[in-house]
C-alpha positions in Angstrom: -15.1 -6.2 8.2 -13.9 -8.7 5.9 -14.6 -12.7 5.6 -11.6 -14.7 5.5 -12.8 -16.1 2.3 -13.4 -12.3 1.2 -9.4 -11.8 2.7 -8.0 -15.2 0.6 -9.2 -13.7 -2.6 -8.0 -10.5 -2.3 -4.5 -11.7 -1.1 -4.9 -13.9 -4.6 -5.7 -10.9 -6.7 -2.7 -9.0 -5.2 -0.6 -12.0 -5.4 -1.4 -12.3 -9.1 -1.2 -8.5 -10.1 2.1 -9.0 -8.7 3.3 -11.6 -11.3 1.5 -9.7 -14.4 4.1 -6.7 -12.9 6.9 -8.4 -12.6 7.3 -9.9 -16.2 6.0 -6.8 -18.0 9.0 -5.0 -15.8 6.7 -2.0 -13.8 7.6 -1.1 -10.6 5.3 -2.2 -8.0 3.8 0.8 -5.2 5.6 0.2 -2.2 1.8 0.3 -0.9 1.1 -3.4 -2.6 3.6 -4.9 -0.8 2.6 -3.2 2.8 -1.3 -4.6 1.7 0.0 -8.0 1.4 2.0 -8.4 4.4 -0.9 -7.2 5.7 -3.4 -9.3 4.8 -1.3 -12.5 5.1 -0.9 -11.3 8.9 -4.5 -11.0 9.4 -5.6 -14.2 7.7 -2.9 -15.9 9.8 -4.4 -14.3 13.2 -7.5 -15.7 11.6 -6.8 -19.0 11.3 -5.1 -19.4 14.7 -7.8 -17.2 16.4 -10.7 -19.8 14.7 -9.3 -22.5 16.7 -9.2 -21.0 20.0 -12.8 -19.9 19.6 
């Protein structure tokens, strides 16, 4: 399991591969763009969950 710290940076890394793809013109793998709606979702269920806890 994954700290949300540990989640952040990897959304980052993602989020920034991203960028370095888009101006050297590669296609981005459909699966990059599932991982980081993915990850946004969970941080976000984080964040609300933390203050209900």
């Amino acid at each position: 399991m994954l700290t949300l710290k540990e989640k952040l940076y990897l959304l980052q890394l993602l989020k920034k591969e991203k960028r370095k793809r888009f101006w050297s013109f590669k296609k981005n793998d459909p699966v990059h763009q599932q991982l980081t709606e993915k990850l946004e979702q969970m941080i976000r269920n984080e964040q609300v969950n933390k203050a209900h806890l």
